[in-house]
N, C-alpha and C positions, 0 to 999 in steps of 0.2 A: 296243247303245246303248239305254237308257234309255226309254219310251216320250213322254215329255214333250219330252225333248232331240230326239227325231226329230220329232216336232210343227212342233217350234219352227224346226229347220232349214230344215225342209220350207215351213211359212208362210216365214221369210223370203227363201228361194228364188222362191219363187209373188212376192212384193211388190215384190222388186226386181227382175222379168224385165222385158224393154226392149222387146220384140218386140208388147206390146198397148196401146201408148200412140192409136195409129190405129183401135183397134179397140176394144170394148167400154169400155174407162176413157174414151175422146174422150167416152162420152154421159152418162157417170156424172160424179156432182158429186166435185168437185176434194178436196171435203173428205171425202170415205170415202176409209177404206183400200183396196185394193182387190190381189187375189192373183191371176195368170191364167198361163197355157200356153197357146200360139195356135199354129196350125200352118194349112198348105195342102198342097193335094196336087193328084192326074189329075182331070180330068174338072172345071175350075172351082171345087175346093173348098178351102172356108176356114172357119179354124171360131179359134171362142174358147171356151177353159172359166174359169170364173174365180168366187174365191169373193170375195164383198163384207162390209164389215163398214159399214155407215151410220151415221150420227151417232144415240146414243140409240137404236138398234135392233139387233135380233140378227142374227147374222152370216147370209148365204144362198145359193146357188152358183145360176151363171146357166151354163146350158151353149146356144151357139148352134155350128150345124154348118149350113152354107150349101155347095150342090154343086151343079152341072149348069149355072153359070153363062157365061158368052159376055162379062162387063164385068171391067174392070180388074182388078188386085189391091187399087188403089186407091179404086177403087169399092164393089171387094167390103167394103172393112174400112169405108166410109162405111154400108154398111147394116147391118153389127152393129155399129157405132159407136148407127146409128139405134134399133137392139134395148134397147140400154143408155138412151138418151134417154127410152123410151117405158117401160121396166121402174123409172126413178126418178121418174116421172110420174103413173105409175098408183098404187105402190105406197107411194112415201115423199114425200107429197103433205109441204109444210111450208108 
């Protein structure tokens, strides 16, 4: 396959996965794109990778991996939720 065509599949996979809606996208604004793989595992861990493309700015990957934690699952994605809030605040001031 093609290297553009595996790109392409690849980004649309990452955009429309359903599993980071509670996690990194909840702090990022509604109006980026936004591409992610989230997973959990032993030991409290949660993590999100995920690449952003912002309105009028270049695309940029946020990787958060969060472990050793004792709070929710629910919990756990409210504070890379909070990752994402503080990464579009700092950096894509409007």
């Amino acid at each position: 396959m093609p290297y553009r065509s595996t790109q392409k599949k690849l980004t649309e996979w990452l955009i429309g996965n359903t599993t980071g809606h509670a996690k990194l996208r909840a702090g990022l604004s509604s109006t980026w794109k936004v591409g992610d793989k989230t997973g959990s595992g032993a030991h409290g861990a949660s993590n999100d990778v995920a690449i952003i493309w912002p309105e009028n700015n270049l695309p940029f990957l946020i990787t958060v991996y969060y472990t050793g934690s004792t709070i929710s699952p629910d919990q756990q994605s409210q504070v890379i939720a909070e990752v994402g809030r503080i990464i579009g605040r700092t950096f894509y001031k409007n």
